[in-house]
C-alpha positions as CSV (number, residue, x, y, z in Angstrom):
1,X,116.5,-114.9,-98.0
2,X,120.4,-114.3,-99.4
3,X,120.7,-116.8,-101.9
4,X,124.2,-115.5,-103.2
5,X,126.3,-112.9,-102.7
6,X,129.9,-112.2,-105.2
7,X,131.8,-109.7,-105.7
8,X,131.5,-108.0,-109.1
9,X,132.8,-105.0,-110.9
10,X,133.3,-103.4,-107.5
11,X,130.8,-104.0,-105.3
12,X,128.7,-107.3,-104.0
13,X,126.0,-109.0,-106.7
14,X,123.4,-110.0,-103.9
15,X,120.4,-112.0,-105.2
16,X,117.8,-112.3,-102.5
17,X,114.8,-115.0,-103.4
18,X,112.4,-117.1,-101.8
19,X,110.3,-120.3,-102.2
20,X,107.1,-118.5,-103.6
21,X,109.5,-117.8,-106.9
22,X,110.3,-114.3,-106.4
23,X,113.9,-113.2,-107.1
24,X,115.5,-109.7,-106.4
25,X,118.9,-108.6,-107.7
26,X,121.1,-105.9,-106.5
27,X,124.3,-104.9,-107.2
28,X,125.5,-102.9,-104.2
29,X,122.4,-101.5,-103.3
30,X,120.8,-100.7,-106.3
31,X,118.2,-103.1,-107.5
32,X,119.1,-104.5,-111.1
33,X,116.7,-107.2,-111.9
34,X,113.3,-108.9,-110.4
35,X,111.6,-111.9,-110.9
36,X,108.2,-111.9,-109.6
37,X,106.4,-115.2,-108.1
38,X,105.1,-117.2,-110.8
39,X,103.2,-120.4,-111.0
40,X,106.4,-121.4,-113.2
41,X,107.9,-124.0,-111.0
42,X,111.7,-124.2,-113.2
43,X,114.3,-124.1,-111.2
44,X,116.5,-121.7,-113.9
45,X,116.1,-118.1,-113.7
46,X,118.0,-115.9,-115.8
47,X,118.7,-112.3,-114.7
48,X,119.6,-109.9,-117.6
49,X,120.6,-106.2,-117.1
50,X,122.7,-103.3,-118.0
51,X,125.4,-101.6,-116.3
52,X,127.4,-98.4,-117.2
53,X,130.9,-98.1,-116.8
54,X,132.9,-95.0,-116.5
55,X,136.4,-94.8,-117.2
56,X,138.8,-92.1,-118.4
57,X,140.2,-91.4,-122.2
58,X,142.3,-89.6,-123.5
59,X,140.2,-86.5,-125.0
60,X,142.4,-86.8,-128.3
61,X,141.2,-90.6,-128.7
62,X,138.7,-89.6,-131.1
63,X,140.6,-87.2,-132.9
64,X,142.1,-87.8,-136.8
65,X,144.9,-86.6,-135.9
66,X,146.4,-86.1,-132.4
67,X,148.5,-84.0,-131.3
68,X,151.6,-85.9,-130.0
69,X,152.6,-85.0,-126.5
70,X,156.1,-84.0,-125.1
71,X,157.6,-85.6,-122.2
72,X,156.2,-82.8,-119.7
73,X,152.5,-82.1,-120.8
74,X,150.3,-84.7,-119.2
75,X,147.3,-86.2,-121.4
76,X,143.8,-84.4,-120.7
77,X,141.1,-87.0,-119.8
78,X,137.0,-86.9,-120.3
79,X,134.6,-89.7,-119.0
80,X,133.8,-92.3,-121.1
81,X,131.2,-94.4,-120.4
82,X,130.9,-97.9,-121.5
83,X,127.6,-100.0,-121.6
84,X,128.0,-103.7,-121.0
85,X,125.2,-106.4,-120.9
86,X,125.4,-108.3,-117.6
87,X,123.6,-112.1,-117.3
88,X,123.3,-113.9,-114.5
89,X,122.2,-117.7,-114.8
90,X,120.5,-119.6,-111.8
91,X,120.2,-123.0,-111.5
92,X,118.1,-123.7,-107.4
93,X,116.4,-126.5,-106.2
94,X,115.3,-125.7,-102.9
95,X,115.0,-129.7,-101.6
96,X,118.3,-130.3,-100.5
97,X,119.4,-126.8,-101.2
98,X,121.9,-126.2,-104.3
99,X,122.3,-123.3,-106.3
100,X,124.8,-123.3,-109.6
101,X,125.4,-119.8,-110.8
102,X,127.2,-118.5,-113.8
103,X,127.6,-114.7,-114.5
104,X,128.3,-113.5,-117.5
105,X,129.7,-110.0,-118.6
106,X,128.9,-109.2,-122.8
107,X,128.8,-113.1,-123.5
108,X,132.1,-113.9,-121.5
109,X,132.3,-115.7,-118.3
110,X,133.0,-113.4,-115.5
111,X,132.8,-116.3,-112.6
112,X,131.0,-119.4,-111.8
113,X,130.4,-121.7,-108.5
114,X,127.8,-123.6,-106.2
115,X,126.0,-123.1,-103.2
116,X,124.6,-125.6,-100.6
117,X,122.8,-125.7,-97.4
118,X,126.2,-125.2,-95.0
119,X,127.3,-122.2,-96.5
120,X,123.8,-120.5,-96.3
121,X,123.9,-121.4,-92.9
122,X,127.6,-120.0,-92.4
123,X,126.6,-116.4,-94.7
124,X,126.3,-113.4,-92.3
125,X,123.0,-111.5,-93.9
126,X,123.8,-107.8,-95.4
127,X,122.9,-105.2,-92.7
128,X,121.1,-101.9,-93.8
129,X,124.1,-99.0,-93.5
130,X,123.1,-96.8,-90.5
131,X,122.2,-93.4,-91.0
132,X,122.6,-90.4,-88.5
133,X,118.9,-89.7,-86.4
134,X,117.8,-87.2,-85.1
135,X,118.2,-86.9,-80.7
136,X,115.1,-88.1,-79.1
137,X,113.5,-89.1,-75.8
138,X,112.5,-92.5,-78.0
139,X,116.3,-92.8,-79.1
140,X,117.7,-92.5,-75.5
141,X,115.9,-95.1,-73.9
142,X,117.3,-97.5,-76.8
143,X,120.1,-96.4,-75.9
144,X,120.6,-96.8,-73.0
145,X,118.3,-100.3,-73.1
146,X,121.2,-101.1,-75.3
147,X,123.8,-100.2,-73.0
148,X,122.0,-101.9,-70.3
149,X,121.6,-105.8,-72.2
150,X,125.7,-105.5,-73.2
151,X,126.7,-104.6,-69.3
152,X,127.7,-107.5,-67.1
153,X,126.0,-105.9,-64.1
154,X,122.2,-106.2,-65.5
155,X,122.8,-109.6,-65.4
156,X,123.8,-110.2,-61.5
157,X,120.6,-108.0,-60.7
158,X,118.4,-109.7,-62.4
159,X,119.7,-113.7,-61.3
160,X,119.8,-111.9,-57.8
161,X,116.1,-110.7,-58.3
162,X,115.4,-114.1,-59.7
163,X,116.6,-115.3,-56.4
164,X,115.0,-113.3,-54.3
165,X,111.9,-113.6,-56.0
166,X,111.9,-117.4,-56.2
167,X,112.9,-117.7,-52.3
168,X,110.1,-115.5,-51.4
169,X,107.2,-117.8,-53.0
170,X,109.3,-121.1,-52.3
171,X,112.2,-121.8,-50.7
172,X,115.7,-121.2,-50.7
173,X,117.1,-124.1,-51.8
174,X,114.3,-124.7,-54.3
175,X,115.0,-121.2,-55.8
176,X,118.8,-122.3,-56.4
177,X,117.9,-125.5,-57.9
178,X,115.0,-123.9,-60.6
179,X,118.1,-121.4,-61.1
180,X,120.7,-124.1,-62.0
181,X,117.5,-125.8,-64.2
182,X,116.8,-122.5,-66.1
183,X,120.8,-121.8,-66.4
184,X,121.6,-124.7,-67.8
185,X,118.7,-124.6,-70.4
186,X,119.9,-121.6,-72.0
187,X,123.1,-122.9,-72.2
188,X,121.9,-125.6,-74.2
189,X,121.0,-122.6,-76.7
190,X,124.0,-121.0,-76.1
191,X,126.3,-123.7,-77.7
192,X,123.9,-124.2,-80.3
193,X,124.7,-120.5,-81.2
194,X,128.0,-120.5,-80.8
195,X,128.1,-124.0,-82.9
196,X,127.0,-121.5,-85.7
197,X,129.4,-119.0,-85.1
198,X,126.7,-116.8,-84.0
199,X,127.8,-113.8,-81.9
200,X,126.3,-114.7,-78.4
201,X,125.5,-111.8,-75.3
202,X,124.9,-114.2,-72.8
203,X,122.3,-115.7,-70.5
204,X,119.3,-113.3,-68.5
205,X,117.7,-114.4,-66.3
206,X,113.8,-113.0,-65.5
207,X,111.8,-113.3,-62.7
208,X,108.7,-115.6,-63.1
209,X,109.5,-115.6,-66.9
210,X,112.4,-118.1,-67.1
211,X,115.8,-117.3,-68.8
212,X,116.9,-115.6,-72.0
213,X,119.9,-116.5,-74.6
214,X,120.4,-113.7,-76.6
215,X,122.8,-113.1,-79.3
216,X,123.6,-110.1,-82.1
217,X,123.3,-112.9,-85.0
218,X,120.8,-113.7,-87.6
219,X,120.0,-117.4,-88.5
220,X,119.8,-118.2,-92.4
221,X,118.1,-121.6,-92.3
222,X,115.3,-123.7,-90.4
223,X,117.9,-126.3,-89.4
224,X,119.7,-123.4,-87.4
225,X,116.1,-122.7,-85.5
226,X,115.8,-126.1,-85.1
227,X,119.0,-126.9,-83.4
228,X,119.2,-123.5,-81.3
229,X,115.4,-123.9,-80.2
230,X,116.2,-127.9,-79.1
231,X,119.3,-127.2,-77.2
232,X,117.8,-125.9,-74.5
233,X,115.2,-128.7,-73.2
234,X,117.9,-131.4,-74.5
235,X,120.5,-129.8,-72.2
236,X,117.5,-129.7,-69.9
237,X,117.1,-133.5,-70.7
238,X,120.3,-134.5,-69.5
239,X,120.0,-132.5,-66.3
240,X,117.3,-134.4,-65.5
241,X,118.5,-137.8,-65.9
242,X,121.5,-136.6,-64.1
243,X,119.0,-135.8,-61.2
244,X,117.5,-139.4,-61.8
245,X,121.0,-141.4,-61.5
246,X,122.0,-139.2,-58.7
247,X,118.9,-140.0,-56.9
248,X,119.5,-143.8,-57.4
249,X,122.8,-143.2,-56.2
250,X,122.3,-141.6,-52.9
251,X,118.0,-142.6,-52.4
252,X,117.8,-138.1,-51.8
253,X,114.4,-136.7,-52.8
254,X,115.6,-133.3,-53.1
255,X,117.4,-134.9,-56.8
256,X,114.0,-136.8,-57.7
257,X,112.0,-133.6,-57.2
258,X,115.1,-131.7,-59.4
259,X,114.6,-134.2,-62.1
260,X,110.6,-134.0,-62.3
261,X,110.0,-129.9,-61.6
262,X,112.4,-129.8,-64.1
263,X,111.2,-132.1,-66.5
264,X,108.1,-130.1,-66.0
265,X,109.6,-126.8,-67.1
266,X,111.4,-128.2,-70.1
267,X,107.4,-130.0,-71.2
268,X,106.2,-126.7,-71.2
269,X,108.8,-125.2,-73.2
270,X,108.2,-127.6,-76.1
271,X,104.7,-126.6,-76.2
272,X,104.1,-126.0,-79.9
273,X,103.6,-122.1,-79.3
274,X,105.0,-119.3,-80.0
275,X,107.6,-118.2,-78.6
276,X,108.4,-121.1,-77.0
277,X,110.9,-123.5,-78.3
278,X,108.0,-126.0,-79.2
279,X,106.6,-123.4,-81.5
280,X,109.7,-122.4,-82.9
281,X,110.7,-126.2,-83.6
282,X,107.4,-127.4,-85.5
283,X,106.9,-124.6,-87.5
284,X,110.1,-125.0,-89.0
285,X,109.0,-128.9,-89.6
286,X,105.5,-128.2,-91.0
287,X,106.5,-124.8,-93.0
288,X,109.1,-126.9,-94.6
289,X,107.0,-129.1,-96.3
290,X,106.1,-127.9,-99.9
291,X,103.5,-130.3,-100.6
292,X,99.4,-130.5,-99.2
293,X,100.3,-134.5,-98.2
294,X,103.2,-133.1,-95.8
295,X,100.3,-130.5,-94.7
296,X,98.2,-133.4,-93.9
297,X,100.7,-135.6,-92.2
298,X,101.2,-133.0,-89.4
299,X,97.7,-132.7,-89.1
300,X,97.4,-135.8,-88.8
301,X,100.7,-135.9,-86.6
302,X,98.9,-133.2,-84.4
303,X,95.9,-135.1,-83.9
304,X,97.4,-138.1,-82.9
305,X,99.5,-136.3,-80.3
306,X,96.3,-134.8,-79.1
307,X,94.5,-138.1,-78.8
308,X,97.4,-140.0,-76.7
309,X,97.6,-136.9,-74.4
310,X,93.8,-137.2,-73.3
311,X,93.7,-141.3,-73.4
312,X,96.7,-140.9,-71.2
313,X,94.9,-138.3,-69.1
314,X,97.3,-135.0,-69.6
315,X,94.3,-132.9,-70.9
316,X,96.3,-130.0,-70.2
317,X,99.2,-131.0,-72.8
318,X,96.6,-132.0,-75.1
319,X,94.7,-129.0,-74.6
320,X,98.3,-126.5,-75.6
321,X,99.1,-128.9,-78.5
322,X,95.5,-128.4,-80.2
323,X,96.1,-124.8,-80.0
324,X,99.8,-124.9,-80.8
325,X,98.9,-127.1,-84.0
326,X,95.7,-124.7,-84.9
327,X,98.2,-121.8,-84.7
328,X,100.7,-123.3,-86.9
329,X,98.2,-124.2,-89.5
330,X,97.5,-120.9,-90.0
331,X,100.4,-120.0,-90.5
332,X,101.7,-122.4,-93.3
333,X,100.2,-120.4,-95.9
334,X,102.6,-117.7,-95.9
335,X,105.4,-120.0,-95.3
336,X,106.8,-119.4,-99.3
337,X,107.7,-116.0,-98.0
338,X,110.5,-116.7,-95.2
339,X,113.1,-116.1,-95.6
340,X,114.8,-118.9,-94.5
341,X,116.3,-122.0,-96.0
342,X,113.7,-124.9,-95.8
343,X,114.7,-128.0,-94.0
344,X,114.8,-130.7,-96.6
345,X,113.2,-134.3,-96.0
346,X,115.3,-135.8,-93.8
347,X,115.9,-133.2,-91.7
348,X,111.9,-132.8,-91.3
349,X,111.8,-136.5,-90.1
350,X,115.5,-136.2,-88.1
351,X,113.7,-133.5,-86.3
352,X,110.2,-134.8,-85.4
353,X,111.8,-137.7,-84.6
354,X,114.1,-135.6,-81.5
355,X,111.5,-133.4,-80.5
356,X,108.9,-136.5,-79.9
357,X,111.9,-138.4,-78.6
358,X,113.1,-135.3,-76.2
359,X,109.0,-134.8,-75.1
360,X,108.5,-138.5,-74.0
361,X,111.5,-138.6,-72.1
362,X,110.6,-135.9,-70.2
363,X,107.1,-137.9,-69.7
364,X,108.5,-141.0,-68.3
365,X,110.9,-139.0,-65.6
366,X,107.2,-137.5,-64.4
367,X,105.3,-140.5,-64.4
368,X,108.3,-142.7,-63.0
369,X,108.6,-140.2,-59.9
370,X,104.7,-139.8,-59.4
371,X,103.7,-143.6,-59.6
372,X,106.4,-143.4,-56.3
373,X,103.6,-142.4,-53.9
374,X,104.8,-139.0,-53.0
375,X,103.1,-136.4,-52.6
376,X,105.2,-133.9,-54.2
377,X,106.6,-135.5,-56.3
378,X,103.1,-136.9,-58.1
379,X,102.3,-133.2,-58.5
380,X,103.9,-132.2,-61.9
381,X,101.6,-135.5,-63.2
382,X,98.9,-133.5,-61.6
383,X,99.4,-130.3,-63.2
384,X,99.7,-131.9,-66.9
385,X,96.5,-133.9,-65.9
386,X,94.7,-130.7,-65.0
């Protein structure tokens, strides 16, 4: 990940690094210095290199005796090249996230400053500069996939096949009510990304595969996948206890069954599997933790989660959360070499405790509805009990 970027002698001094204790430097976009991984834990690095400066003198300089000029001739210049020793000092700990940073140019300071969590968040990553390709079959479809996710109109034909689709196996009125559910899901990621400042391309809809929110940015830290993954079933939360009070309101099934199909969807969509928001959310929690006992707690976590879903009798939810966590322990390994910025301790246990908090409450809605007697409305209890 971008650990620091400042400008220096002309161009941006980027130093890219990750949790494993690897460090690349690069000035512009030459690499200067690199720091392989290391079982040396210190949180100081120092970078040292060499740069080579060209400027132009006067080709008399050296000369014992110059010849003056007159007011009309014009001094005749040559290269000269200059070689300066450049150091850059590094002071990261990774748990909150502060870096101090001192670079020095032959001994003297050149600049200083700190770094924390919010501004690696805020940092917009350096993009590769785009070269000219070649014309091909393989470039024209990007193209004109391209062209097709930024035009307005790809999105009214796929909510109105959406529509059609969901009318055909259901009903009408049942397809515009999953519509608004999956709608207002996204948006729930959408204001997450735009809470970023994140460039955002809107909401797409697919049939039979839910909604997309897609945007142009790139996130920097696991708090940003956090929040942007949780959006969506919280916004999907308060949609369904909308439903709930406006069925208390007015005694309408058609907003009970809203609040439990929907409560449904969202249950599913914190699965812990990728891609689904579950998946996204707990493997920023357990790839977070630097230490085998934060290892073993989710494990442990995992377990217990699996346990109270069969004693409860929603073998299907415990079924996907064995093979969410099996997944996610597999993963852990490599999690030194992401590139994002770890969430620190209290945003580990912030976190488990929303995404635990966000999954029961969608529980309760479905078992308040089914212990009603209704038929349909007992049925997403029935699915998760499958």
């Amino acid at each position: 990940m971008e650990l620091l970027k400042v400008e220096f002698l002309g161009k941006n001094l980027r130093l890219e690094g990750s949790m494993a204790g690897w460090q690349q430097l690069f000035w512009g976009d030459n690499l200067v210095s690199e720091i392989a991984a290391s079982a040396d834990d210190s949180d100081s690095k120092v970078h040292h290199f060499e740069m080579k400066l060209v400027r132009n003198a006067p080709l008399n300089q050296a000369r014992e005796s110059p010849t003056e000029p007159t007011h009309n001739d014009t001094v005749p210049t040559e290269p000269l090249i200059e070689l300066v020793q450049c150091r850059l000092e590094v002071d990261l700990q990774w748990q909150p996230f502060n870096i101090q940073y001192r670079v020095l140019v032959n001994g003297e300071n050149y600049t200083t400053g700190a770094r924390n969590s919010k501004d690696i968040e805020q940092q917009v990553p350096e993009r590769p500069v785009d070269t000219k390709r070649k014309l091909s079959l393989i470039g024209l479809a990007s193209l004109g996939m391209k062209l097709l996710k930024s035009a307005k109109l790809i999105k009214v034909i796929l909510a109105g096949a959406s529509l059609a689709a969901y009318s055909w196996f259901f009903s009408f009125q049942f397809a515009l009510a999953l519509l608004a559910c999956l709608v207002f899901h996204e948006y729930g990621h959408i204001r997450a990304m735009k809470y970023f400042n994140m460039p955002t391309k809107g909401i797409y809809l697919i049939p039979f595969f839910g909604g997309l929110a897609l945007t142009d940015g790139k996130i920097n830290t696991r708090w940003q996948d956090v929040v942007i993954s949780i959006m969506g079933p919280f916004f999907g939360l308060i949609m369904s206890l909308a439903c709930v009070v406006a069925y208390w309101i007015t005694d309408n099934i058609f907003f009970a069954g809203l609040a439990t199909f929907n409560a449904l969807l969202n249950i599913f969509n914190l699965l812990p599997i990728l891609p689904l928001d579950g998946g996204h959310i707990l493997k920023s929690v357990s790839f977070s933790m630097n230490s085998k006992i934060g290892l073993v707690v989710c494990v442990l976590a995992a377990a217990f989660g699996v346990w109270l879903s069969y004693s409860l009798g929603l073998a299907l939810l415990g079924f996907l959360l064995l093979i969410g966590s099996i997944e996610i322990f597999f993963e852990w390994k490599g999690r030194h070499q992401s590139h994002l910025l770890p969430l620190d301790r209290y945003g580990q246990i912030f976190t488990t405790v929303w995404y635990l908090g966000t999954v029961a409450s969608f529980v309760a809605i479905i078992w308040y509805f089914a212990s009603s007697g209704d038929t349909l409305l007992s049925l997403p209890l029935q699915i998760l009990q499958s």
